[in-house]
MIKOLKOL-593749 format. One line per 8 residues: number of its first residue (from 0); their letters; for each residue x, y, z of C-alpha. Coordinates in steps of 0.02 Angstrom, whole numbers, plus 50000, padded with zeros to 5 digits. Layout:
! MIKOLKOL-593749
NUM> A> X:Y:Z  ... $
This chain:
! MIKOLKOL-593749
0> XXXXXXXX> 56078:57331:58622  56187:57163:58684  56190:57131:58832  56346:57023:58831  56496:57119:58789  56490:57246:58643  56622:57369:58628  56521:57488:58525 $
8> XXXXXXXX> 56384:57496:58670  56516:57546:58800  56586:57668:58703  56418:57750:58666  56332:57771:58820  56462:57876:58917  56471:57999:58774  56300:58021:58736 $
16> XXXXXXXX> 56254:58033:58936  56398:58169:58967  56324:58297:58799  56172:58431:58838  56016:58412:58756  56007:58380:58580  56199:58356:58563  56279:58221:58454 $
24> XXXXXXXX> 56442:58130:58542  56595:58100:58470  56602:57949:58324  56663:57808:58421  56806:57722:58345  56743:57519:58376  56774:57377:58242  56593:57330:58269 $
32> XXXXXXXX> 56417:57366:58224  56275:57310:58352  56147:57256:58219  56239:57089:58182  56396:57027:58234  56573:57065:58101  56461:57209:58024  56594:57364:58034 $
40> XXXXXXXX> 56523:57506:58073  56490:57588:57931  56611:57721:57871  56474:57852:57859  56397:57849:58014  56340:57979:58152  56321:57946:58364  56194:57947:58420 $
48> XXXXXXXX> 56085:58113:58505  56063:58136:58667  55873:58126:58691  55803:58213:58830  55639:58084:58908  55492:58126:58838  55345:58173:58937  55193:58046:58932 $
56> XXXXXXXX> 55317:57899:58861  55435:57769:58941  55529:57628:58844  55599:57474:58884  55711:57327:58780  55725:57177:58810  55800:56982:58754  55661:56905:58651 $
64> XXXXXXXX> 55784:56779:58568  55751:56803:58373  55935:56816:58364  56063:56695:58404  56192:56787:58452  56173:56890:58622  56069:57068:58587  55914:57144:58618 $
72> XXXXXXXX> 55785:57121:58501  55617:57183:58580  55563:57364:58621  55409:57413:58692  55344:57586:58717  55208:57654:58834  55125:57808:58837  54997:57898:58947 $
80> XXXXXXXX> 54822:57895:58904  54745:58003:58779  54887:57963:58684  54867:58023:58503  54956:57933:58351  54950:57939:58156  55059:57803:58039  55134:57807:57866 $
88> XXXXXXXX> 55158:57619:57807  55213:57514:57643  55149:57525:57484  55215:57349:57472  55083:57220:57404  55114:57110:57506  55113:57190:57680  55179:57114:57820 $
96> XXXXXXXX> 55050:57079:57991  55109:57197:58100  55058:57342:57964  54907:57258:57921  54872:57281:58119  54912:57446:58112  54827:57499:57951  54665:57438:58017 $
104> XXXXXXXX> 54672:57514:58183  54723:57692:58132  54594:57677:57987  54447:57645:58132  54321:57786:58180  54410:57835:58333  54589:57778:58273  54744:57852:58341 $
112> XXXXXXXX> 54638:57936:58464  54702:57828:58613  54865:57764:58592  54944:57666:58749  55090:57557:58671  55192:57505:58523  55295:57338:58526  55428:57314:58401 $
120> XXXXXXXX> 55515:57152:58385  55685:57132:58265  55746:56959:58175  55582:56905:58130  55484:57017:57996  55316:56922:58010  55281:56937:57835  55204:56827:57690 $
128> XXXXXXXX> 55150:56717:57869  54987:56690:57839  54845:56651:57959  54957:56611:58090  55056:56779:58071  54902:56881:58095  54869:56774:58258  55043:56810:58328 $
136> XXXXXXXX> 55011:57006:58289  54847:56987:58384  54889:56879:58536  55055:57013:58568  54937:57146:58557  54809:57048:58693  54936:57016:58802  54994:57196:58819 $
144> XXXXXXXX> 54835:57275:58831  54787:57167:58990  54951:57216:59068  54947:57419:59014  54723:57412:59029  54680:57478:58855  54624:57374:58700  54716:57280:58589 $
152> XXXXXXXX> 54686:57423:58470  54766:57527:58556  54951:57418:58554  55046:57459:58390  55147:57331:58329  55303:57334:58192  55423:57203:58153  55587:57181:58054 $
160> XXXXXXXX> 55697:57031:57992  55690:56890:57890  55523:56880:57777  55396:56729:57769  55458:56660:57956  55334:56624:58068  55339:56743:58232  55345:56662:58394 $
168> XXXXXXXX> 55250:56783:58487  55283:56663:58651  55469:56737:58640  55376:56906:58659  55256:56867:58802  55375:56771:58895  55460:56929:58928  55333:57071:58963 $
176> XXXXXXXX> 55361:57045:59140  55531:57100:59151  55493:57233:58992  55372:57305:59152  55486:57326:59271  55612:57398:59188  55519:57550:59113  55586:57697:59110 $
184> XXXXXXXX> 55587:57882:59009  55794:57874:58986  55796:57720:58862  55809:57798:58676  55967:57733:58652  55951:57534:58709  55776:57566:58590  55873:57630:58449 $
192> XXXXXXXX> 55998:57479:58456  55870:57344:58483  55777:57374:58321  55937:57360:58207  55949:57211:58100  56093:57243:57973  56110:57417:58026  56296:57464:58093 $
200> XXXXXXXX> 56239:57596:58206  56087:57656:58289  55977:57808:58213  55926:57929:58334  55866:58093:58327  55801:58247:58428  55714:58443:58399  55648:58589:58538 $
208> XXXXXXXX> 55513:58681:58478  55386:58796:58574  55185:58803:58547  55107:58931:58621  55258:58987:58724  55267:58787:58820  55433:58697:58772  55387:58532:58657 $
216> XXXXXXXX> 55506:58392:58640  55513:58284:58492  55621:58134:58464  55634:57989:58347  55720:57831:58318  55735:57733:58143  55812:57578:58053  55876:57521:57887 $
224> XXXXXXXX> 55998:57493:57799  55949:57415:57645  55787:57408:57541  55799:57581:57566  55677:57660:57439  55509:57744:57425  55364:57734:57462  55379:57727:57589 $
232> XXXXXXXX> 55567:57710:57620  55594:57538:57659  55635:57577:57855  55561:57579:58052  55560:57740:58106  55449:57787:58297  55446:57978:58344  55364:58054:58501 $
240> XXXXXXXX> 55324:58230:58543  55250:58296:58709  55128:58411:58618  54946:58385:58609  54878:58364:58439  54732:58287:58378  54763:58149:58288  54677:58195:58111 $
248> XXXXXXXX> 54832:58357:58122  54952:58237:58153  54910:58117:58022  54930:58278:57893  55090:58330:57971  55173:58164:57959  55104:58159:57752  55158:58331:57731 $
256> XXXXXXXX> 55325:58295:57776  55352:58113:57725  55359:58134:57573  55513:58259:57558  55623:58155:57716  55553:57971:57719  55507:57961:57536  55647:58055:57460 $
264> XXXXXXXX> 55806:57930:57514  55840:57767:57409  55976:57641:57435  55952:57499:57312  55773:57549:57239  55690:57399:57329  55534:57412:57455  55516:57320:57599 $
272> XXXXXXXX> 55341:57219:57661  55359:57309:57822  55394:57510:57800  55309:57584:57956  55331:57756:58030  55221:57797:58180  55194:57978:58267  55157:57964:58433 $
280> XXXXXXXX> 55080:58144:58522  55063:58114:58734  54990:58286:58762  55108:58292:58913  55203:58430:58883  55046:58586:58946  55064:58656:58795  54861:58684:58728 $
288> XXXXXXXX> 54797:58553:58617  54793:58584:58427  54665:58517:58343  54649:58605:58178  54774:58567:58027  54762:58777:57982  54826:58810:58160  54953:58957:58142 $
296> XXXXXXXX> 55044:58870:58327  55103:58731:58233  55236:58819:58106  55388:58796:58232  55306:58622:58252  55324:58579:58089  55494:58643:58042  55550:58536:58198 $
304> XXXXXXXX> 55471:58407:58140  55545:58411:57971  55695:58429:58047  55692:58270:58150  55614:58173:58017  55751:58235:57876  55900:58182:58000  55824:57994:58040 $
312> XXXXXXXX> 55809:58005:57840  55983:58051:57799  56035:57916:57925  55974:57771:57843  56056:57831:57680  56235:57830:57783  56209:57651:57855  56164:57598:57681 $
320> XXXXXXXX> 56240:57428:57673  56413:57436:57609  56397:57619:57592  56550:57753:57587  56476:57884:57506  56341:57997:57539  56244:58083:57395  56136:58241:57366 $
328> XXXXXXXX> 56041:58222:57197  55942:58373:57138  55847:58396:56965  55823:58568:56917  55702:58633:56784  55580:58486:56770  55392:58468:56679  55316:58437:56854 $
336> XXXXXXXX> 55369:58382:57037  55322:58212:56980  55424:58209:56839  55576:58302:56948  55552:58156:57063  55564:58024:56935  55725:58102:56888  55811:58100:57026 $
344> XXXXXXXX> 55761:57938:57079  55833:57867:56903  55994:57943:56935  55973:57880:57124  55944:57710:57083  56042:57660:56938  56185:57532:56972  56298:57606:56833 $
352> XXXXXXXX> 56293:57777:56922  56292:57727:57102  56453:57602:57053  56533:57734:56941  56512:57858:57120  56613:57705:57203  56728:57718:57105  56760:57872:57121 $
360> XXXXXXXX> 56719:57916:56932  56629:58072:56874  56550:57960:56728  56426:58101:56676  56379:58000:56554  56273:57871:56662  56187:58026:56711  56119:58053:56545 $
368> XXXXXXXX> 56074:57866:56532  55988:57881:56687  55883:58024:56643  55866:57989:56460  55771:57812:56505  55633:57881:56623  55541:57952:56453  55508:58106:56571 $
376> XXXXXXXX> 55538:58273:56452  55723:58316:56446  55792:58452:56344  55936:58366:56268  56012:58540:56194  55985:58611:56336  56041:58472:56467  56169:58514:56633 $
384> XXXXXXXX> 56263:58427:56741  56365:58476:56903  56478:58365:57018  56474:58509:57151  56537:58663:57099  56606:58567:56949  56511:58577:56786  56539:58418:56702 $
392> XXXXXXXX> 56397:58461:56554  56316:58625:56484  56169:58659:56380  56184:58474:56289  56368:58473:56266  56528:58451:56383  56581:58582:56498  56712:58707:56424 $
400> XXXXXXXX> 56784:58709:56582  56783:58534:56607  56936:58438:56695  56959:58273:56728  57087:58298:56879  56967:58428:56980  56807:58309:56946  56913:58154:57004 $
408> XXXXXXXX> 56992:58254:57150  56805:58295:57210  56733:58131:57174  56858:58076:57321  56727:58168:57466  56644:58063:57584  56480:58159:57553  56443:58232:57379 $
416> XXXXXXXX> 56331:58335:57254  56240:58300:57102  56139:58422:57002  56040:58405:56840  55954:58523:56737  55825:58445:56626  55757:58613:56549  55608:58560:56495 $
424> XXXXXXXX> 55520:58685:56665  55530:58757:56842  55500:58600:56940  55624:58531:57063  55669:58374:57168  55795:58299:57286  55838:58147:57332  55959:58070:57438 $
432> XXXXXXXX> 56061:57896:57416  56216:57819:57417  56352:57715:57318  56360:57537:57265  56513:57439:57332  56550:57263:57348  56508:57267:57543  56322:57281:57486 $
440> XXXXXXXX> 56322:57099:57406  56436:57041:57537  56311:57092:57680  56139:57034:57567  56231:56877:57521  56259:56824:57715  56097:56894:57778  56010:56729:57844 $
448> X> 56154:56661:57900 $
C-alpha cells in the first residue's frame, strides 16, 4: 500500500509471490498495520492469498493524497468489454454518493450489462456531501470513461473514510495517467492494501471452480474493520470471476449468498453510509455463458462463491478494531430464520457479552439477557447454552456438569464457540463477531486524527 517504507509490505509480497495458487503465506511478524500508521496488526489476522490474475481484469493503485501520511489510497479496476456486474449496497438512510451512483446505474434497463471500471478511493467517504458530492462521483466517473471509451455508467465508484468531507475528485484525476500505465493483472495485493482505512491487514481471498469442464477463477478483496454489521455488513468488498454470466444470475447469486457471509458478521452493531459489494463477471475465462438462474452448471459456481465470499466475511470479523477474539454464534431451535437471526445477532452485539468474552468470562448469564430482550419466543424451561463442548446451561437451569475451571480454561482460545438453544422450533442461524476490548475505543477515539 505505502510506498515509502512499510515493513509489513516487504514482508508480504515475497511470501505471497513464492506460494501456488490459492495458498495463504506465513503470518508476518511486523509491529505495523498498513491501514494507518501505530495500528498493530491485529492479533487475529490472516496473509494474504495468492491470487492468480484474472482473465478480462487488470488493477492498478495509486497516491491520490487523502491521507497524510505516505500510502496508497486509490484503486482502479478495468475490465474487458461485455463486462457483466451485479452490487449489494447499504441499507443506510443516508447513503453515501458513490452508492447512490451505483444504485442507479445497476437499477437501469441494461445495468450491469457492460461493466468497464470501478474506482475506489480510501480517506474520504463522500458521504452526507451534498450536491457537490454527487458532482465529484460524476466528474471521476467522466473522466475515466473518456480514457477506458465506455460511459460514465459503466465506471463504478466506492469510497471509504471520514463521513460528511467533501471529495476532491481533482486528487483522483490528477492521477489517472500514471493509474494507465501501470495496469496490470498481478496487482490484488497493492489493491487490497490501498482500500484499508483502520484495517491492520489486507483481506484477500481466492476459489477454482469448473463450468462446463473450463477452469473459472474467482477472487475478491474487502475492508473493514469497524461498523461491521448488517445489512449489509458495514464493509468494501470487489470480487471478479472469469466466467460468463448474465448479469440478472449474478445479481441472484450475490443475494443468495450475501445474506449468510456479508450479512451474517457484526462487530459493533453499527452500519456504515457506504456498504458496497460489487461482482464483477469478464466472460474471459471460454467457459459458455450462463444466463439462466436454474442453470444446473452453476452449483460448483456457487459453492466457490460462497466460499470466497464467507472467507472475505470472516476477515473483517478478525480485523475488528481492537479485536482478540474470534466468535462463532449459533441459535438452535428457533420460531423462524428471522427470529434465529435476531438471536444471534443479540448475543452478537451486546457489549456485556462481547466484554464478558474479553475477559475471558463464560458469563452465561449475559447470554440469557441477550436473548431474553429480543421478545423473540424463547423457551425459558427449556433454554441451552454451550461454550464449545462445554455446557454452561440445560433445559432452563445450570449445567450438572458445569465447571468453572474448564469454561475459564476454554474461554482462553483465540477463536471460540457459542451455541444457544431457544426451543421454541427447528430454525437456525449463525453469526459471526468478535470481542469488545479497550483497543476498540482507543482506535474510534483517534480516528480523525
Amino acid at each position: 500500500m505505502a510506498r515509502g517504507p512499510n515493513p509489513f509490505e516487504k514482508a508480504l509480497d515475497p511470501l505471497t509471490t513464492a506460494l501456488k495458487l490459492g495458498g495463504r503465506a506465513t503470518p508476518a511478524a511486523e509491529p505495523t498495520g498498513a491501514g494507518k500508521p501505530g495500528l498493530a496488526i491485529a492479533p487475529l489476522a490472516v496473509p494474504f492469498p495468492a491470487i492468480p490474475p484474472i482473465a478480462g481484469c487488470e488493477i492498478a493503485t495509486a497516491r491520490a493524497g487523502f491521507y497524510k501520511h505516505e500510502r496508497d489510497d486509490l484503486v482502479v479496476f478495468r475490465f474487458a468489454r461485455g463486462t457483466t456486474c451485479a452490487g449489494v449496497f447499504t441499507r443506510h438512510k443516508v447513503g453515501s454518493a458513490p452508492v447512490d451512483w451505483c444504485k442507479r446505474h445497476l437499477a437501469a434497463a441494461d445495468g450491469g450489462a457492460d461493466i468497464r471500471a470501478l474506482v475506489v478511493n480510501a480517506g474520504c467517504a463522500n458521504a452526507f456531501s451534498g450536491k457537490s458530492g454527487a458532482d465529484a462521483a460524476r466528474r471521476t466517473a467522466s473522466e475515466v470513461a473518456k480514457r477506458f471509451g465506455c460511459r460514465q455508467r459503466d465506471v463504478m465508484l466506492a469510497s471509504t473514510g471520514v463521513i460528511g468531507v467533501p471529495l476532491d475528485d481533482r486528487k483522483i484525476i490528477a492521477r489517472l495517467n500514471d493509474v494507465e500505465r501501470s495496469l496490470n493483472a498481478d496487482a490484488w495485493a497493492k489493491a487490497g492494501r490501498a482500500i484499508m482505512t483502520t484495517d491492520t491487514f489486507p483481506k484477500g481471498a481466492y476459489a477454482e471452480t469448473e463450468i462446463d469442464g473450463y477452469k473459472v477463477r474467482i477472487a475478491g478483496i474487502a475492508k473493514g474493520s469497524g461498523m461491521i454489521a448488517p445489512d449489509m455488513a458495514t464493509m468494501l468488498a470487489f470480487i471478479v470471476t472469469d466466467a460468463d454470466i448474465h448479469p440478472n444470475v449474478l445479481r441472484a447469486m450475490l443475494g443468495l449468498h450475501v445474506r449468510t457471509t456479508f450479512n451474517s458478521v457484526t462487530v459493533d452493531g453499527d452500519t456504515s453510509t457506504n456498504d458496497t459489494a460489487l461482482l464483477f463477471a469478464t466472460g474471459a475465462s471460454g467457459a459458455p455463458r450462463i444466463g439462466r438462474v436454474g442453470d444446473r452448471r452453476l452449483k460448483g459456481f456457487s459453492q466457490a462463491l460462497d466460499k470466497v465470499m464467507l472467507d472475505l466475511a470472516h476477515q473483517l470479523v478478525r480485523d475488528g478494531e481492537g479485536a482478540r477474539k474470534f466468535v462463532r454464534i449459533t441459535v438452535n431451535g428457533a420460531a423462524s430464520p428471522a427470529s434465529a437471526r435476531k438471536l444471534a445477532k443479540s448475543i452478537a452485539e451486546s457489549p456485556l457479552v462481547k466484554t464478558a468474552i474479553a475477559g475471558e468470562d463464560a458469563n452465561w448469564g449475559r447470554i440469557v439477557m441477550a436473548v431474553g430482550k429480543t421478545e423473540e419466543p424463547v423457551d425459558r424451561d427449556r433454554l441451552s447454552i454451550w461454550f464449545g463442548p462445554h455446557a454452561a446451561a440445560l433445559d432452563g437451569s445450570p449445567a450438572p456438569s458445569l465447571n468453572e475451571a474448564t469454561m475459564s480454561a476454554y474461554m482462553k482460545n483465540a477463536e471460540l464457540e457459542i451455541t444457544v438453544d431457544v426451543a421454541s422450533g427447528r430454525a437456525s442461524a449463525t453469526v459471526w463477531t468478535c470481542d469488545l476490548t479497550k483497543g476498540y475505543i482507543e482506535i474510534n477515539g483517534d480516528y480523525r486524527s
